[in-house]
MIDOTOR-262331 format. One record per residue (C-alpha): x negated, y, z; residue number from 1. Coordinates in steps of 0.5 Angstrom, whole numbers, plus 500, padded with zeros to 3 digits. Example, Ala and Ser with C-alpha at 12.3 -4.5 7.8 and 13.67 -1.06 7.14 Angstrom:
2
ATOM     u     v     w     n
ATOM   475   491   516     1
ATOM   473   498   514     2
//
This chain:
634
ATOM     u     v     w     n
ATOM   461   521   489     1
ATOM   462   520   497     2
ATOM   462   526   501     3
ATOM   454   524   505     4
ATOM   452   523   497     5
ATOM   455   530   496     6
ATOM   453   532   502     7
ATOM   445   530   501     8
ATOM   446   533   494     9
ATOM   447   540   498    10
ATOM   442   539   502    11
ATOM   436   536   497    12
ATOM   438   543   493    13
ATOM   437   547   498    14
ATOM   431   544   502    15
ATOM   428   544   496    16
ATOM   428   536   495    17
ATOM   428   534   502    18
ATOM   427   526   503    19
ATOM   433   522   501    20
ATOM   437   518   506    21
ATOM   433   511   506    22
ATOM   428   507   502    23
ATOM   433   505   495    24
ATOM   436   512   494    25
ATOM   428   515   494    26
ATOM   428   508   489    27
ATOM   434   510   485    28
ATOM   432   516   484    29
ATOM   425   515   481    30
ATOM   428   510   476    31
ATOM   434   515   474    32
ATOM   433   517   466    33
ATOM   430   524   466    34
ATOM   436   530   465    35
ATOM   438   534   459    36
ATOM   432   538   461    37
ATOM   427   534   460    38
ATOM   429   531   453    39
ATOM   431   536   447    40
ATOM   435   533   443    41
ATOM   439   540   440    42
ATOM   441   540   432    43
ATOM   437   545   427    44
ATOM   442   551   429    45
ATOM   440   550   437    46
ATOM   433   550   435    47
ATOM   434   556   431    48
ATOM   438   559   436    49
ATOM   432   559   442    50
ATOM   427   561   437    51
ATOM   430   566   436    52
ATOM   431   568   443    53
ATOM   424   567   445    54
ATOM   422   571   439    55
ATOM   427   576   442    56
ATOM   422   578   448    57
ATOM   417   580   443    58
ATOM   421   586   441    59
ATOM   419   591   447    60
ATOM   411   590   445    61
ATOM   412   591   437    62
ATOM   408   597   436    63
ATOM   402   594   440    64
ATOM   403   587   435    65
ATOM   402   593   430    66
ATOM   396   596   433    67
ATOM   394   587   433    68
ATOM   395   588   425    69
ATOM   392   593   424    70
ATOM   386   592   429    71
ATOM   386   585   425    72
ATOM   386   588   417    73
ATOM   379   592   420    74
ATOM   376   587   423    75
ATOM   376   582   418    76
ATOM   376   587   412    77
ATOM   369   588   415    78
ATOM   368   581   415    79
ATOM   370   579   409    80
ATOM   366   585   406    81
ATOM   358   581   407    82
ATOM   358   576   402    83
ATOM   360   581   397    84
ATOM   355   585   400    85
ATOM   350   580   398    86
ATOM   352   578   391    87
ATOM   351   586   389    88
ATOM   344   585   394    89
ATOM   343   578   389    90
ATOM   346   581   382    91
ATOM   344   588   382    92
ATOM   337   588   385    93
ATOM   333   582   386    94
ATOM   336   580   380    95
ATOM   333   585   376    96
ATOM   327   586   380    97
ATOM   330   592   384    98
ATOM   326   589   391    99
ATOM   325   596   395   100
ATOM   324   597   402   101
ATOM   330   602   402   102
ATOM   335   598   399   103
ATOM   333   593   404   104
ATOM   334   597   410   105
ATOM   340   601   408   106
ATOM   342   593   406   107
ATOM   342   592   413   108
ATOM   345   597   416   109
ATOM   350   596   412   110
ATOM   351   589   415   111
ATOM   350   592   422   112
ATOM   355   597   421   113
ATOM   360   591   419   114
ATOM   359   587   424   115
ATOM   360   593   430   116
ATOM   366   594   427   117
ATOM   368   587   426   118
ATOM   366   586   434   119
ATOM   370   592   436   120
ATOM   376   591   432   121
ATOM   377   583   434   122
ATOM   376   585   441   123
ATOM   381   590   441   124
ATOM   386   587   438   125
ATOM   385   580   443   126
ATOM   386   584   449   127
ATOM   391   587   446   128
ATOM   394   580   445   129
ATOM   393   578   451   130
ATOM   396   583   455   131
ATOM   403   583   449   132
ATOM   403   574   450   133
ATOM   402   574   459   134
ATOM   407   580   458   135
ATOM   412   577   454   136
ATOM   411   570   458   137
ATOM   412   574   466   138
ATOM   419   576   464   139
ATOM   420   570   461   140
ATOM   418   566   468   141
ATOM   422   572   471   142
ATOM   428   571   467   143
ATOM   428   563   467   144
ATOM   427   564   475   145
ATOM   432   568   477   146
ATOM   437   564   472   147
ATOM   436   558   476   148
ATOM   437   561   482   149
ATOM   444   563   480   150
ATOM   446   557   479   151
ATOM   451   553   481   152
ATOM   450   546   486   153
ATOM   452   542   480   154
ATOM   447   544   475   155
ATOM   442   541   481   156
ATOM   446   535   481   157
ATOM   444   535   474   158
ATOM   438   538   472   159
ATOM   432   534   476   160
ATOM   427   539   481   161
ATOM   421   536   478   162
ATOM   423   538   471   163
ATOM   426   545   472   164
ATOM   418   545   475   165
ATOM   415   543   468   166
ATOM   419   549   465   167
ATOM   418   553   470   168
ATOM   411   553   471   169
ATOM   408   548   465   170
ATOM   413   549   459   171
ATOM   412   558   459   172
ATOM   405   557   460   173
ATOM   406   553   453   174
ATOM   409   559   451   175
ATOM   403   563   451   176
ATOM   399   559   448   177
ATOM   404   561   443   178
ATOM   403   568   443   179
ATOM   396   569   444   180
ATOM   394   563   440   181
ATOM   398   561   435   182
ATOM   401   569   434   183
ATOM   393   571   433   184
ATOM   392   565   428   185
ATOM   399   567   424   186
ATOM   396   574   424   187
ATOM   389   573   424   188
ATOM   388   568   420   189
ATOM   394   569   414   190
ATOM   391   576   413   191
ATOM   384   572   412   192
ATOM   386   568   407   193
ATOM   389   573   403   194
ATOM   383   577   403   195
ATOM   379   571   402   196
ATOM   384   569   395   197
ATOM   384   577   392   198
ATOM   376   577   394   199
ATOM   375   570   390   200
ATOM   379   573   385   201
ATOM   375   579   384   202
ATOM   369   574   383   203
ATOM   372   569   378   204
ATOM   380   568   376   205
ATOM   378   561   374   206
ATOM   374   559   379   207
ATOM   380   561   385   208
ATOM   386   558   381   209
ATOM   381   551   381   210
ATOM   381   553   388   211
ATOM   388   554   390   212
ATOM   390   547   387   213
ATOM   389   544   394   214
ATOM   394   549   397   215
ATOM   401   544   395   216
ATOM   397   538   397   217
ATOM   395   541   404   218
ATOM   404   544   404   219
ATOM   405   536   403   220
ATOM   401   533   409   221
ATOM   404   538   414   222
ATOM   410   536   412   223
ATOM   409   528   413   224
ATOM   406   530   419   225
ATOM   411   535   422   226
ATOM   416   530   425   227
ATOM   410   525   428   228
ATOM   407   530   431   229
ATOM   414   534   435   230
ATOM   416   527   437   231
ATOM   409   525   440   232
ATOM   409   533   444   233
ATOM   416   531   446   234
ATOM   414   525   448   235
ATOM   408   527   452   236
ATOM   411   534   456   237
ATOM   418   528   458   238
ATOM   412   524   461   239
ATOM   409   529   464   240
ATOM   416   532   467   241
ATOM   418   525   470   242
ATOM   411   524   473   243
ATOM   411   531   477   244
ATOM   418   529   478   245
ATOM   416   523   482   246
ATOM   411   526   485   247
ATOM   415   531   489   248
ATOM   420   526   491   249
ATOM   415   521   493   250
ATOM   412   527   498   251
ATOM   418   530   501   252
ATOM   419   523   503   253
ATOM   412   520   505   254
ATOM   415   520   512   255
ATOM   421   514   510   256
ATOM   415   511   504   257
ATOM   411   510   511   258
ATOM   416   508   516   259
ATOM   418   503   511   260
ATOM   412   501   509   261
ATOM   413   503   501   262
ATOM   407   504   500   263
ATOM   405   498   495   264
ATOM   412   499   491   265
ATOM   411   507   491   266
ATOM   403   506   488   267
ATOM   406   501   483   268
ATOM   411   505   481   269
ATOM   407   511   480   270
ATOM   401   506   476   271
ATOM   408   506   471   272
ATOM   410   514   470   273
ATOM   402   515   469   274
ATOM   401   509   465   275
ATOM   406   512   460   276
ATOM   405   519   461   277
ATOM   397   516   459   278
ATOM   399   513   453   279
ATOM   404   518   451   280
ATOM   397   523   451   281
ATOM   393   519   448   282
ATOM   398   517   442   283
ATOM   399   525   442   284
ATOM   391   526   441   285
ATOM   391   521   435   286
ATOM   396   524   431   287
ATOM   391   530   432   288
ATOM   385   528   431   289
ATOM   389   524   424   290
ATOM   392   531   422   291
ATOM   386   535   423   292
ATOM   381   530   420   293
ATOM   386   530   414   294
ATOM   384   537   412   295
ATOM   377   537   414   296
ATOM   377   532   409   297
ATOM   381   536   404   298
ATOM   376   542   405   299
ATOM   369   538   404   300
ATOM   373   536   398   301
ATOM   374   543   395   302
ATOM   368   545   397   303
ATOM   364   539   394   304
ATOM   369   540   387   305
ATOM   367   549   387   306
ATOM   359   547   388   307
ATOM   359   542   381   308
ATOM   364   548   377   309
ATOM   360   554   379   310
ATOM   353   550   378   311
ATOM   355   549   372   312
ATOM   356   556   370   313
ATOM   351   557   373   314
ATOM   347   553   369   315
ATOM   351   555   363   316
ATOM   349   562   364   317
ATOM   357   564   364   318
ATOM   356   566   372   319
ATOM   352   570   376   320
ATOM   348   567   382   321
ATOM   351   572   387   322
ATOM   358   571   385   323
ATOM   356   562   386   324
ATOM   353   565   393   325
ATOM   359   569   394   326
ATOM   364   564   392   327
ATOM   361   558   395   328
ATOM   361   562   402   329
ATOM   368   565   400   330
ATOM   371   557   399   331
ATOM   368   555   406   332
ATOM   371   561   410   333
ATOM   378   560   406   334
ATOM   378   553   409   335
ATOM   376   555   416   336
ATOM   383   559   416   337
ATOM   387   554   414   338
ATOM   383   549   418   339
ATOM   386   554   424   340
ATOM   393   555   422   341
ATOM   393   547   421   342
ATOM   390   546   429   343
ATOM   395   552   431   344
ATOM   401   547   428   345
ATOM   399   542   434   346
ATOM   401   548   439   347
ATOM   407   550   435   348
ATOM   410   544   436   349
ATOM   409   544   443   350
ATOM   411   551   442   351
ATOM   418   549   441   352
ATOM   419   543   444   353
ATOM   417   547   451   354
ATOM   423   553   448   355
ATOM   428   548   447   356
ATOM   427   546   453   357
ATOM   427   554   457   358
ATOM   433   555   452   359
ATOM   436   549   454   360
ATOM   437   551   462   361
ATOM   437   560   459   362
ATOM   444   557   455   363
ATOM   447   553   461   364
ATOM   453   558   464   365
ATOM   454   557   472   366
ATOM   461   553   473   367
ATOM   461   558   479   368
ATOM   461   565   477   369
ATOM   463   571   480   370
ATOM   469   574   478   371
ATOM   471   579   472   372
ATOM   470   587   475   373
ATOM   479   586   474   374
ATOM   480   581   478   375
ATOM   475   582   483   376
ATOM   477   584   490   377
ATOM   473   588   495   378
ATOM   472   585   503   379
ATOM   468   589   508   380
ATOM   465   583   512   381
ATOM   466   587   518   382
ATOM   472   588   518   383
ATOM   474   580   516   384
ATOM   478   578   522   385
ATOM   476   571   520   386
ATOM   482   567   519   387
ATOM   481   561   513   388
ATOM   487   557   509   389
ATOM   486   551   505   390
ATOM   492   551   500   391
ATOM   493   545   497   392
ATOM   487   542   496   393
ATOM   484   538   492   394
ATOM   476   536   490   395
ATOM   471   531   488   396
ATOM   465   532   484   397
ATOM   467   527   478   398
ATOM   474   528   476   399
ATOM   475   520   476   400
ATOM   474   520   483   401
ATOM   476   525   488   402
ATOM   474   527   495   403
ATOM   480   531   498   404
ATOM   486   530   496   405
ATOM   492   535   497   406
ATOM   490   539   504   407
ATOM   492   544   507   408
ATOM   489   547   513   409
ATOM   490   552   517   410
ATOM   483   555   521   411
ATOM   485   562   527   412
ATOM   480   568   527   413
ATOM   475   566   532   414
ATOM   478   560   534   415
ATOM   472   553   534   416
ATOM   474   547   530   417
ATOM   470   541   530   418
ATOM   471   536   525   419
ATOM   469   529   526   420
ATOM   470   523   522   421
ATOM   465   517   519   422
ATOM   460   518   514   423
ATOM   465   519   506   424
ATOM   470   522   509   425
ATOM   469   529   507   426
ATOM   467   533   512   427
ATOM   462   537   509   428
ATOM   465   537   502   429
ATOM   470   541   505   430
ATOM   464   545   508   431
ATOM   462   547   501   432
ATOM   468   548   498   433
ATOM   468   554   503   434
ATOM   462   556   501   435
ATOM   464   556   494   436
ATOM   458   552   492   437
ATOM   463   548   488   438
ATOM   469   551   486   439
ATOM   476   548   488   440
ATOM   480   542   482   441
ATOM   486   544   485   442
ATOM   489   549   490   443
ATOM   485   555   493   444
ATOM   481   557   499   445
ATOM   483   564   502   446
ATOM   480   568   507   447
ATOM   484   573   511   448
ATOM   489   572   504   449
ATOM   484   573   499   450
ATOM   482   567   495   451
ATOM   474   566   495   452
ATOM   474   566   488   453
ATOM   476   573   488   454
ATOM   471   575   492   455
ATOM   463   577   489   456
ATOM   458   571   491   457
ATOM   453   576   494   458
ATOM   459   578   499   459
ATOM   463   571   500   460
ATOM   456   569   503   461
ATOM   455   574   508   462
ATOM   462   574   511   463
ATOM   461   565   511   464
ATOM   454   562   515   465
ATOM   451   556   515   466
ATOM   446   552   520   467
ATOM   445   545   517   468
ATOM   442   539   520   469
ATOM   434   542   518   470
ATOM   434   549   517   471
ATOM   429   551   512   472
ATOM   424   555   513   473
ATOM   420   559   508   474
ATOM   412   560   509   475
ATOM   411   567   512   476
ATOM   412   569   520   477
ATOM   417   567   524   478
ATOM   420   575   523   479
ATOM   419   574   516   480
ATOM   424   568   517   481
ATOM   429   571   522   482
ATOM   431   577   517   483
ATOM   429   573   510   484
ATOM   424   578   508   485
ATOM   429   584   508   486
ATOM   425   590   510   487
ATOM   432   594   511   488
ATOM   432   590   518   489
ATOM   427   592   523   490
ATOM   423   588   527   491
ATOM   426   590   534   492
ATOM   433   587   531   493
ATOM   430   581   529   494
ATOM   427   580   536   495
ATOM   433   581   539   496
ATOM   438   577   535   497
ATOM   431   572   537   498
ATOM   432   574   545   499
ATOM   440   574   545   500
ATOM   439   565   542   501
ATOM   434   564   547   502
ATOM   429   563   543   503
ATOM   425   569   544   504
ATOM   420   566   551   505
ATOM   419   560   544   506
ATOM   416   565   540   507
ATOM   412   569   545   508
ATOM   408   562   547   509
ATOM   406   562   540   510
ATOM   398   564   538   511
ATOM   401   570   534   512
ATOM   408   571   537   513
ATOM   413   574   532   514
ATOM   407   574   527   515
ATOM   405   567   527   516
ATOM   405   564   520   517
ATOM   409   559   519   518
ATOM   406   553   513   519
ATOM   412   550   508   520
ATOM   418   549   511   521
ATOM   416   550   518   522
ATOM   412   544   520   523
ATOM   409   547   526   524
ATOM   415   548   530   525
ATOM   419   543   533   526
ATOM   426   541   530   527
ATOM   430   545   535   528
ATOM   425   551   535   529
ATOM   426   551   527   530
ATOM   434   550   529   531
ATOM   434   557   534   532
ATOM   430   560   529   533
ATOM   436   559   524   534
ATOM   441   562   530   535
ATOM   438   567   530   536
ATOM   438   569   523   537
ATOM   445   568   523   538
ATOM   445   574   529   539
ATOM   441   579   524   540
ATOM   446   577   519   541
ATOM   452   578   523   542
ATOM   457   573   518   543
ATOM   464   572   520   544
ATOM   465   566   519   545
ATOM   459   560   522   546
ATOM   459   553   520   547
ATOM   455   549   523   548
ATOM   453   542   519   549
ATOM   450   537   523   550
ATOM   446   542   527   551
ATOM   445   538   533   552
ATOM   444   532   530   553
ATOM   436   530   530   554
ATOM   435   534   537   555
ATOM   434   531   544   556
ATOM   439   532   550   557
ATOM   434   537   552   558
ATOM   434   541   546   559
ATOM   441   540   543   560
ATOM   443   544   551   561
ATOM   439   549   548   562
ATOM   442   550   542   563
ATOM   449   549   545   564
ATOM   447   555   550   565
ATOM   446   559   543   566
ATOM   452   556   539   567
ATOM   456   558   545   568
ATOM   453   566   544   569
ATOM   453   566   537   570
ATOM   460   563   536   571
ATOM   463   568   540   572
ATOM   468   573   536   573
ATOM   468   569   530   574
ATOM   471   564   527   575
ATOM   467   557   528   576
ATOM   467   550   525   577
ATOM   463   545   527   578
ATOM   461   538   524   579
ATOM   458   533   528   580
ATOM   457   526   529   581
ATOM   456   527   537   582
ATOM   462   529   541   583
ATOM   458   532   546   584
ATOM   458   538   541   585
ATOM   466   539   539   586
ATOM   468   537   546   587
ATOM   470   543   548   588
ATOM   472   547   541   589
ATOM   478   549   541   590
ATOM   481   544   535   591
ATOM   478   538   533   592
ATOM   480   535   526   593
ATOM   479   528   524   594
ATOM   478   526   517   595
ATOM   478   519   513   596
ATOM   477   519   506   597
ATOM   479   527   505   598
ATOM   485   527   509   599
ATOM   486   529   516   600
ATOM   489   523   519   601
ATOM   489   527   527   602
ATOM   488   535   530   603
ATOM   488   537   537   604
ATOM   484   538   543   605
ATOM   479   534   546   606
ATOM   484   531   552   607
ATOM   490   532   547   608
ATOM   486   526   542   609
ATOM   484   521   547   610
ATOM   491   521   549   611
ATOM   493   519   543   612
ATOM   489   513   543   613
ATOM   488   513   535   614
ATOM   481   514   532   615
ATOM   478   518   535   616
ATOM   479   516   541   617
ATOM   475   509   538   618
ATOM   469   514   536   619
ATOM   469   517   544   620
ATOM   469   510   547   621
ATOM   463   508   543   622
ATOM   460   514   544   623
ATOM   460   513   551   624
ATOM   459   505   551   625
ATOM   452   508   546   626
ATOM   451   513   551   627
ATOM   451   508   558   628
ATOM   446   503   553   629
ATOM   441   508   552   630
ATOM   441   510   560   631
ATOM   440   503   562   632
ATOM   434   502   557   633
ATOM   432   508   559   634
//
């Protein structure tokens, strides 16, 4: 991987999938396989292991999933209760001629009385469930999120944005379905088929075990369709992630798609994701429909079979009308449960194709982590003097292709280095390094002596900050912005730091100032208006270390004076580096570093450098020659 490909990486992550270079990466991309998040290909073990680690967010709520039990063993016990009711009505009176009034009435209240308790019951117990299922689903989310942002910049290199969306949002959200359908169902229906199985058993043991024959045929045709109706859920959510992935990517560079009038090709290729997640559907809807008209079939069957043996004990006088009544009703309810648990299957499987999934991004440990409690150092970013030391360096993003290569460099408290060189030679690799976004092959990078891999994650990034090319602005206010949502910093701080950049009279010329809402990514500002925001959310948070990458790159000359006016302020006392592509912004730094292919091949001021008539004096004459060709077109 080139360093502009490392580079674009950090910034897609960071921006939340900002638009890709050019046209053919944006294409590439979308004809990418799916990550390893999307496809779950984990042995029985794995499967096991993240079944039993969603199961393990249900702990907290078992006395609510046994008040569900309870709830559900009254309210269908009150169900169950009425066809019984109706064989004594049948057996006992109207057989024998017992029709009064009063048994009639006190028959119906009874029915009424069961069927109020049935009401309240099952009411109780859905609640119940619905709160236990969205409150197991939230900490799930909770979880999952606050787990990817934890991540290292490689896992984002490997698992696509569009899918860790799917898991987030579609796949927990399957999830619950899980617990408050298929869980409902397991407790609810299960219950109702033992009932219904002692209850037939009571009426007539012979009858209830012909009916239990259809019970091993029902295990057989769930076990053939298991495997099909995995694969086809599989298949649908992979489908469905890689058409959400293509969508995200096709918006963020819309601006690209329509310069290099893309649209045609982007529809096509859009026809093409829909086309598959379609077929995937529908080949996932006719597994369905199959598994469910197979057990409707089974049940008619069976119901068929009990009418013609209880009809003939009842013509032979060896069995009661109201028990036939009794039974028949009984034989329709004990396929209705069976009938529920077998649709549930459907959800079950995509129950657990979606855990798999989560489990898959839960179980996945971030390369770079923040060191053991033994070993970690502590470092008051106040009190860092700012002096930085690459020993011996070297890095790349795969193993068989390193970026940096041996170095070493040496940068002095609150001395300015700029770094110029071409696209691919390193420049915001080593950024990244400092950063810790990625953890070093070889060597160490310290900071006032400490190696960086010593130092807490939380506290390596308040001593070093970043401005990129296109800061990201969340949605919020403008004061939102400048102090990242932190209430333990006041409004008049974040003004200030605003006015020390310059870009407080900005601010004040807005509809609602400070307070004026900004849309996703700050698309109502200028570019230079959202790179003074982000200087001066480096003031409020007072780092010690500032890198800027870019960050002039996309401005007009009269903006890019602006944001040097406020680099100049904000650089002061710190130690600064600054990677550019124009040579009017490291000018007049202190230092200035040229990197080829992740090696310094030149060092010194910007007089010194020109003088030695190598590199960089190639790339300040075509600056210049590039500068008088647009003054004469102009």
């Amino acid at each position: 991987m080139s360093d502009a490909e490392g580079k674009e990486k950090h910034k897609n992550r960071t921006q939340h999938s900002e638009a890709t270079n050019d046209t053919n990466n944006t294409n590439d991309t979308n004809s990418q396989a799916e990550p390893d998040s999307d496809t779950v290909t984990g042995d029985h073990h794995s499967k096991r292991a993240s079944f039993k680690a969603m199961m393990g967010y249900a702990k907290p709520h078992r006395w609510a999933f046994a008040g569900i039990f309870c709830c559900s063993l009254l309210g269908i016990s009150a169900d169950l209760l009425q066809p019984y009711l109706v064989k004594i009505a049948i057996d006992d009176h109207l057989a024998v001629g017992q029709t009064s009034v009063s048994f009639l009435v006190q028959l119906a209240a009874i029915f009424l009385g069961l069927a109020v308790i049935s009401f309240i019951f099952t009411y109780v117990q859905n609640n119940l469930l619905q709160h236990v299922g969205q409150s197991i689903v939230s900490r799930i989310r909770k979880d999952l999120f606050r787990h990817i942002s934890k991540m290292s910049m490689s896992f984002f290199d490997r698992f696509h944005i569009g899918s860790l969306v799917t898991n987030v949002s579609s796949d927990t959200e399957t999830i619950s379905s899980f617990f408050t359908q298929v869980l409902l169902s397991l407790i609810r229906d299960g219950m109702m088929l033992v009932l219904i199985i002692f209850f037939m058993f009571q009426l007539d043991p012979v009858l209830a075990s012909y009916s239990l024959i259809v019970l091993p045929v029902i295990a057989v045709v769930a076990a053939l369709f298991r495997h099909r109706l995995r694969r086809a859920y599989q298949n649908a959510r992979t489908r469905l992630s890689r058409l959400i992935a293509f969508t995200a990517e096709n918006l963020s560079g819309m601006f690209l798609i329509q310069a290099f009038h893309q649209e045609e090709e982007q529809k096509k290729r859009f026809k093409e994701q829909n086309s598959l997640h379609l077929q995937a559907n529908i080949a996932q809807a006719r597994s369905n429909v199959i598994f469910n008209r197979t057990f409707d079939i089974l049940g008619n069957a069976a119901l068929v079979m009990m009418v013609w043996l209880g009809g003939r004990a009842v013509l032979g006088e060896s069995l009661q009308v109201g028990v036939l009544y009794a039974f028949i009703s009984y034989i329709r309810q004990f396929f209705q449960p069976i009938n529920q648990i077998t649709m549930q299957w459907n959800t079950f499987q995509s129950t657990t194709v979606s855990m798999d999934r989560i489990w898959n991004i839960l179980s996945t440990k971030p390369e770079v982590h923040d060191p053991k409690p033994g070993s970690m150092s502590a470092m008051e970013p106040r009190q860092v003097m700012g002096q930085i030391d690459f020993n011996d360096v070297s890095f790349g993003y795969r193993a068989d292709r390193p970026i940096i290569q041996n170095m070493n460099l040496h940068l002095y408290p609150g001395e300015m280095v700029g770094i110029v060189g071409t696209t691919g030679a390193g420049k915001s690799t080593l950024i990244s390094l400092l950063n810790r976004f990625y953890d070093v092959n070889q060597g160490s990078i310290q900071i006032d002596g400490t190696d960086i891999r010593q130092l807490p994650q939380a506290s390596l990034h308040r001593i070093v900050g970043l401005i990129q090319q296109e800061p990201f602005l969340f949605s919020g206010t403008i004061i939102d912005n400048v102090r990242m949502f932190r209430e333990d910093i006041t409004r008049e701080q974040a003004m200030e730091a605003c006015r020390f950049v310059g870009a407080d009279a900005m601010i004040r010329r807005l509809p609602q100032g400070y307070d004026t809402r900004l849309s996703e990514r700050g698309s109502g500002l200028s570019a230079g208006e959202r790179q003074l925001i982000s200087f001066a959310r480096i003031v409020v948070f007072q780092p010690r270390v500032l890198i800027l990458d870019e960050a002039t790159a996309n401005l007009d000359s009269h903006t890019e004076q602006l944001v040097q006016h406020a680099l100049e302020s904000v650089s002061q006392g710190r130690t600064t580096i600054v990677i550019a592509h124009r040579l009017s912004t490291v000018m007049h730094a202190d230092r200035i570093l040229v990197m080829e292919q992740g090696v310094i091949v030149e060092e010194g001021s910007h007089q010194e450098l020109v003088a030695l008539q190598g590199v960089y004096a190639d790339l300040y004459q075509h600056a210049r020659e590039a500068g008088q060709h647009s003054s004469k077109l102009g």
